[in-house]
Chimera marker file (.cmm) of the C-alpha trace (Angstrom):
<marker_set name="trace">
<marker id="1" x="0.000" y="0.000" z="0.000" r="1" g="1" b="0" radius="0.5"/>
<marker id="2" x="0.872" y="3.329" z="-0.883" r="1" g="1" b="0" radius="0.5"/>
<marker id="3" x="2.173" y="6.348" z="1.804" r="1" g="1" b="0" radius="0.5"/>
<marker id="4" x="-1.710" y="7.545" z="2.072" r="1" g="1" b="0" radius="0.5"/>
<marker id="5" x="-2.002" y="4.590" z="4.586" r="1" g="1" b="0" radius="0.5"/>
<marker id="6" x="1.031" y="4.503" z="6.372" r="1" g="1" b="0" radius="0.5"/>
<marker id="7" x="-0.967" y="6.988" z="8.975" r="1" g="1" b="0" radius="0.5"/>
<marker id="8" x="-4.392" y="4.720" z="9.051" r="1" g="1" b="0" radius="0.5"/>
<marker id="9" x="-4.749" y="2.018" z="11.473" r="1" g="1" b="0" radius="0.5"/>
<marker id="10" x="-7.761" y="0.549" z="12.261" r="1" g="1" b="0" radius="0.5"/>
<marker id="11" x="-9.529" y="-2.562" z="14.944" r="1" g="1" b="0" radius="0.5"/>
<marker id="12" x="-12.941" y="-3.434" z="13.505" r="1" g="1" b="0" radius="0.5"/>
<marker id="13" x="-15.153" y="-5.646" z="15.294" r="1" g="1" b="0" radius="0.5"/>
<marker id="14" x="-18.093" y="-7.470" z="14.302" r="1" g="1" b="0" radius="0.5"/>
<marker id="15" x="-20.909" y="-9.547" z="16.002" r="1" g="1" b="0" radius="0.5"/>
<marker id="16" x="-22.598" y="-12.624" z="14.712" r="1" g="1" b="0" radius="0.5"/>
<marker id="17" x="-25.495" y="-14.425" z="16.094" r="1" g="1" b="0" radius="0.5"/>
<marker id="18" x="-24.559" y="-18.348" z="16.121" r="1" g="1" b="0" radius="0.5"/>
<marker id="19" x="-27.074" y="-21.549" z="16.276" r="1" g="1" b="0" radius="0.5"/>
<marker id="20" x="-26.164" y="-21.941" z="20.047" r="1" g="1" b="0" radius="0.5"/>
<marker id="21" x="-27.412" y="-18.460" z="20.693" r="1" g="1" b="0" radius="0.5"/>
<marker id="22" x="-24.427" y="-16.507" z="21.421" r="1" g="1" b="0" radius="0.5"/>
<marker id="23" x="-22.437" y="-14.246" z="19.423" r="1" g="1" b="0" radius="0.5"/>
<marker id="24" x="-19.409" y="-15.131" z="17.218" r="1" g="1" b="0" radius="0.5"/>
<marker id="25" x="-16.403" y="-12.273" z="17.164" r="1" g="1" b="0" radius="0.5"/>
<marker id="26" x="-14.939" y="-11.536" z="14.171" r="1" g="1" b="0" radius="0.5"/>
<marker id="27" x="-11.649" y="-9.258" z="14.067" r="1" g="1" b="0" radius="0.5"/>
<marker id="28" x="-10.024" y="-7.378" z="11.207" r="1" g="1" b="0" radius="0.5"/>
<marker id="29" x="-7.614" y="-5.057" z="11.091" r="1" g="1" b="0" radius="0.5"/>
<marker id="30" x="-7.529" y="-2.506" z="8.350" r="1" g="1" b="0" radius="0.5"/>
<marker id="31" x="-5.153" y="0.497" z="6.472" r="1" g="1" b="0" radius="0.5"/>
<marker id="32" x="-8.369" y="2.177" z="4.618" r="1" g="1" b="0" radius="0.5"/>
<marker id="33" x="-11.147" y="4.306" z="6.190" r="1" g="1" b="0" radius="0.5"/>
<marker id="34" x="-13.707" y="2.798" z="7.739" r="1" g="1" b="0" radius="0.5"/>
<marker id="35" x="-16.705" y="4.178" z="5.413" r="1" g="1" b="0" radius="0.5"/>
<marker id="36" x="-20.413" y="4.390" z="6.656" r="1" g="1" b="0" radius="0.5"/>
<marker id="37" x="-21.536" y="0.685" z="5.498" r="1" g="1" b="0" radius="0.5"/>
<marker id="38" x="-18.689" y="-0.976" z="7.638" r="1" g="1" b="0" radius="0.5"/>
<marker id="39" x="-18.851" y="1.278" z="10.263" r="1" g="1" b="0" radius="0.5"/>
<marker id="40" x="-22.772" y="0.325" z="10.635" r="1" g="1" b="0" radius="0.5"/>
<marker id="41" x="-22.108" y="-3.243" z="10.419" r="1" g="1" b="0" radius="0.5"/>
<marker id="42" x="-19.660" y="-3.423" z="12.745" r="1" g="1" b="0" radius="0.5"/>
<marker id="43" x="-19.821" y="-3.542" z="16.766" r="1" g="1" b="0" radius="0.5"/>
<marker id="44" x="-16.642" y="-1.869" z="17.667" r="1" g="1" b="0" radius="0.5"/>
<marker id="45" x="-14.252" y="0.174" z="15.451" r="1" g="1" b="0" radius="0.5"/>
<marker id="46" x="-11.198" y="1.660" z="17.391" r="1" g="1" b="0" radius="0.5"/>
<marker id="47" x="-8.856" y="4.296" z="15.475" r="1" g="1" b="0" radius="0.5"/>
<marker id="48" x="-5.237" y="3.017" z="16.690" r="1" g="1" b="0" radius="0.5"/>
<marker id="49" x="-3.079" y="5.939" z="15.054" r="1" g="1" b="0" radius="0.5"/>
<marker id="50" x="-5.308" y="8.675" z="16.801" r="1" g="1" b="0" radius="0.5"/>
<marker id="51" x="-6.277" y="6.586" z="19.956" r="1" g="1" b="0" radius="0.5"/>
<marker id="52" x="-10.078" y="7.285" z="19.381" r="1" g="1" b="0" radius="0.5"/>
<marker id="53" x="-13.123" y="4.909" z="19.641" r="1" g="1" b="0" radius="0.5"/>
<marker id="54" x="-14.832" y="5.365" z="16.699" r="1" g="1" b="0" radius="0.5"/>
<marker id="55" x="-17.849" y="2.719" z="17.535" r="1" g="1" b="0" radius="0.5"/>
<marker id="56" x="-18.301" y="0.488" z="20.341" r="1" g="1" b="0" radius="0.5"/>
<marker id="57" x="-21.522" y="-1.478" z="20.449" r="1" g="1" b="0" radius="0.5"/>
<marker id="58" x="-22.087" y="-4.806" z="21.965" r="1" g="1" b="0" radius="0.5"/>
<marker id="59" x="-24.987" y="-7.305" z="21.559" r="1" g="1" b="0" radius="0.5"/>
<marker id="60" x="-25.878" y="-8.272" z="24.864" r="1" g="1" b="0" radius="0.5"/>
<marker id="61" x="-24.041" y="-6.037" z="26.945" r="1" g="1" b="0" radius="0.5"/>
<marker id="62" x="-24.646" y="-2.597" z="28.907" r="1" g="1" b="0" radius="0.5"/>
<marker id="63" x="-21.228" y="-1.233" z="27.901" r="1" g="1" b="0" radius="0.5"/>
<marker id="64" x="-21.340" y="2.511" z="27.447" r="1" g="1" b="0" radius="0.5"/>
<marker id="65" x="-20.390" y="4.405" z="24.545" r="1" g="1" b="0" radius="0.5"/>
<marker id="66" x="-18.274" y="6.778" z="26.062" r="1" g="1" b="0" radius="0.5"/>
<marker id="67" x="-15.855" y="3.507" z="27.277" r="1" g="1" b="0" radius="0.5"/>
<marker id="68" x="-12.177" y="5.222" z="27.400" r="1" g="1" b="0" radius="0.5"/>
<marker id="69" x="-10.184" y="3.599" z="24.367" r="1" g="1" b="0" radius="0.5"/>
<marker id="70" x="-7.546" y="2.767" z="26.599" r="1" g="1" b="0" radius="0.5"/>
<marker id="71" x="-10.082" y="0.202" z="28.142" r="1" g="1" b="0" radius="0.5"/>
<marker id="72" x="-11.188" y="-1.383" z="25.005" r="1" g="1" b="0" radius="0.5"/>
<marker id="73" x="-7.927" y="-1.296" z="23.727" r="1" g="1" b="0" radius="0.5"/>
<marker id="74" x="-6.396" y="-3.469" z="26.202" r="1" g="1" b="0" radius="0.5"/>
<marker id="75" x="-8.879" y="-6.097" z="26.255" r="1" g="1" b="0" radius="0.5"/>
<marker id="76" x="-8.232" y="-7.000" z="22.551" r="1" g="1" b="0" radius="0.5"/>
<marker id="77" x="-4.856" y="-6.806" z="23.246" r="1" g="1" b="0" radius="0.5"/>
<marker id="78" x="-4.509" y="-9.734" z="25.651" r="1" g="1" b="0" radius="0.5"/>
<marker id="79" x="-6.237" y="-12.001" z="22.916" r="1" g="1" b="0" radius="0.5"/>
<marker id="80" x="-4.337" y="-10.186" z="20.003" r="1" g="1" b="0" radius="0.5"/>
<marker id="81" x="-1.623" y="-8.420" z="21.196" r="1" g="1" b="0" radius="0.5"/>
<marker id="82" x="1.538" y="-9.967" z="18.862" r="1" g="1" b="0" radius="0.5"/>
<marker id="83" x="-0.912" y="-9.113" z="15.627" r="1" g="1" b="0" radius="0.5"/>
<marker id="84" x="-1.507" y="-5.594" z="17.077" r="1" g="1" b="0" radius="0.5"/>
<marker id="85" x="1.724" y="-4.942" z="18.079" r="1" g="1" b="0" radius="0.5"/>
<marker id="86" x="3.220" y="-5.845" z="14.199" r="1" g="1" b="0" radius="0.5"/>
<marker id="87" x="-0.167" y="-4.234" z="12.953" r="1" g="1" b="0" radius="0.5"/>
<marker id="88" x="0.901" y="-0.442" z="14.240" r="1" g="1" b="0" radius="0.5"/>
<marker id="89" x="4.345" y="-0.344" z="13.183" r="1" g="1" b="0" radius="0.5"/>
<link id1="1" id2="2" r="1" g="1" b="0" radius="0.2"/>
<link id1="2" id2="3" r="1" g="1" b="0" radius="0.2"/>
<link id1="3" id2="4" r="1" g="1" b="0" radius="0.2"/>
<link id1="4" id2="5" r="1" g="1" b="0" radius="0.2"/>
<link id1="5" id2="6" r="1" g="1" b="0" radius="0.2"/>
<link id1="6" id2="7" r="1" g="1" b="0" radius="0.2"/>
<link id1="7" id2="8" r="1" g="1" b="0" radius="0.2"/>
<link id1="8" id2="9" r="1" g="1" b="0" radius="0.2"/>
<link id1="9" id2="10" r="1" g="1" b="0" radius="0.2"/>
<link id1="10" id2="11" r="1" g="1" b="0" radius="0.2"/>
<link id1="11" id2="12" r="1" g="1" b="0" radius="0.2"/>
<link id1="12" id2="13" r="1" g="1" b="0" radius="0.2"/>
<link id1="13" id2="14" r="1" g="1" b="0" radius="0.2"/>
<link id1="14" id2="15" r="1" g="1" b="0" radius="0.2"/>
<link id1="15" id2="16" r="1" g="1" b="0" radius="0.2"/>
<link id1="16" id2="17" r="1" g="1" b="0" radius="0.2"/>
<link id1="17" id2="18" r="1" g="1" b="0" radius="0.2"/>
<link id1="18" id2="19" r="1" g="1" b="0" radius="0.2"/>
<link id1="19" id2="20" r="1" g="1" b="0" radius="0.2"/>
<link id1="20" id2="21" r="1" g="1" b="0" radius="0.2"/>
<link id1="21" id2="22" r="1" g="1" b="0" radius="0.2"/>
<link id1="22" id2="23" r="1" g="1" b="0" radius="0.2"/>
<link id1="23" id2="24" r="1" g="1" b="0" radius="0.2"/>
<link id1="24" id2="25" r="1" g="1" b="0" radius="0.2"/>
<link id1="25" id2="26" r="1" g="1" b="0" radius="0.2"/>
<link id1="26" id2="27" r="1" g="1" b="0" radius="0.2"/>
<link id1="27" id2="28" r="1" g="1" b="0" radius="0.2"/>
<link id1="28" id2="29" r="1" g="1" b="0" radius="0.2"/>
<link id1="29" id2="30" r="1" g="1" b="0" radius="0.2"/>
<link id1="30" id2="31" r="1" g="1" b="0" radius="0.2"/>
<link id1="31" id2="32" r="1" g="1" b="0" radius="0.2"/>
<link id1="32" id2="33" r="1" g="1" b="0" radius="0.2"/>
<link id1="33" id2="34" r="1" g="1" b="0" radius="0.2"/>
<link id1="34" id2="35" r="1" g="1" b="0" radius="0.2"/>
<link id1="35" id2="36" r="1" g="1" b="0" radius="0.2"/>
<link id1="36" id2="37" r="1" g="1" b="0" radius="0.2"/>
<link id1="37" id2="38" r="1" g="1" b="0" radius="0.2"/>
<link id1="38" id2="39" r="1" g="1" b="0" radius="0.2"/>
<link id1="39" id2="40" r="1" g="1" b="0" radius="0.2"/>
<link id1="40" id2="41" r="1" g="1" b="0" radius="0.2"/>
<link id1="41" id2="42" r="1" g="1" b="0" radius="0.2"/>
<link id1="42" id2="43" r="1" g="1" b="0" radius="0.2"/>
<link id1="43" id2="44" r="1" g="1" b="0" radius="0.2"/>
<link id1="44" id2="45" r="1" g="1" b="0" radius="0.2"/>
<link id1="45" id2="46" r="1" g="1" b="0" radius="0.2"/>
<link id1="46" id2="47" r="1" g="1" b="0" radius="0.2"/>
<link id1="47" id2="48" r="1" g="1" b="0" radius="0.2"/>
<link id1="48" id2="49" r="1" g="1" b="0" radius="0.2"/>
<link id1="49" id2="50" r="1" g="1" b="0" radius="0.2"/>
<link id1="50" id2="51" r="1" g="1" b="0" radius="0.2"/>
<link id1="51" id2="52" r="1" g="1" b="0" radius="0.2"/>
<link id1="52" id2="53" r="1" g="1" b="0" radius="0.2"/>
<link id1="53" id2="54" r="1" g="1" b="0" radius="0.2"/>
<link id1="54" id2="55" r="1" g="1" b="0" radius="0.2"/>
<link id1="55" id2="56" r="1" g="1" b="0" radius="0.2"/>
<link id1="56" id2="57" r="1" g="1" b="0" radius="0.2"/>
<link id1="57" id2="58" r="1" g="1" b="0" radius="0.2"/>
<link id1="58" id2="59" r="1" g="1" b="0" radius="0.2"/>
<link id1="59" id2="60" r="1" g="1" b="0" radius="0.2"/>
<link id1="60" id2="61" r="1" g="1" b="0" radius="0.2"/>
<link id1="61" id2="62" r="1" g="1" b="0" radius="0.2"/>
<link id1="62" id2="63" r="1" g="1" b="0" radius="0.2"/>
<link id1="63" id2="64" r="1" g="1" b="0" radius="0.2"/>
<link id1="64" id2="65" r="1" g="1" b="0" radius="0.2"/>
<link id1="65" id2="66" r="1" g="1" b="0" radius="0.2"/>
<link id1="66" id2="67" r="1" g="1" b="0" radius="0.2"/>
<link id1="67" id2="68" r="1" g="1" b="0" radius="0.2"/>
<link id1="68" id2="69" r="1" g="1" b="0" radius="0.2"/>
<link id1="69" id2="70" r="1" g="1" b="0" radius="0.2"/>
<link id1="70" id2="71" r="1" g="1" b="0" radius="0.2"/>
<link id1="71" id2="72" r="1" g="1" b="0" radius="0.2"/>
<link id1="72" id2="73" r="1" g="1" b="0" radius="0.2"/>
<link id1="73" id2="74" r="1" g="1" b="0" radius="0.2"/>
<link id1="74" id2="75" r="1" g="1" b="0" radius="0.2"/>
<link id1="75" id2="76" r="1" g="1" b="0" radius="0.2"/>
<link id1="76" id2="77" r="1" g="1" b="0" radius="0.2"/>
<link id1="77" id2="78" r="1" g="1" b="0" radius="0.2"/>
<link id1="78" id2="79" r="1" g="1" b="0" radius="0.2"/>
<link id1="79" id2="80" r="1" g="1" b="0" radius="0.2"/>
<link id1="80" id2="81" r="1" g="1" b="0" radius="0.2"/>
<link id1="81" id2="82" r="1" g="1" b="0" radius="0.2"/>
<link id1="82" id2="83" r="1" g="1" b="0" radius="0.2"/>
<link id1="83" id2="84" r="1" g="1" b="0" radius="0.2"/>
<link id1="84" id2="85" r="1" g="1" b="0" radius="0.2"/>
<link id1="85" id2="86" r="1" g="1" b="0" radius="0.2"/>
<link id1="86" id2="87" r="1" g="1" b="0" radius="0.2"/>
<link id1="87" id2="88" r="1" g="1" b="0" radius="0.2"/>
<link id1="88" id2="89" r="1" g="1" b="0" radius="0.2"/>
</marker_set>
């Protein structure tokens, strides 16, 4: 990818309902803007150049929208940490 990414980092987070009645999680990490169709799609999108939380919605869970990115942050980053880590450089 070209130098126009090299400042665009972002955790996207999506929510499936399964046959057992809970929700899959599915992770992706991305260079390009996250555009409106994604961003209404998806549960939790997390900006990791500017340290912002974009999106953070939950199925089946009082979490607040206002949740400090430093919070959400480090509970993907016990599960994905060496991915994230390689991800921002």
């Amino acid at each position: 990818m070209g130098s126009k990414h090299n400042k665009k980092r972002f955790l996207i987070v999506k929510y499936t309902l399964n046959k057992q009645g809970t929700y899959d999680e599915l992770v992706e990490l991305s260079k390009k803007n996250v555009g409106p169709g994604k961003l209404t799609q998806s549960g939790i999108v997390l900006d990791l150049m500017e340290k912002e939380v974009l999106k953070c919605e939950v199925p089946g869970q009082q979490i607040a929208t206002d949740m400090p990115y430093d919070t959400i942050y480090t509970h993907f980053h016990k599960t994905y940490g060496n991915v994230l880590d390689q991800f921002i450089k």
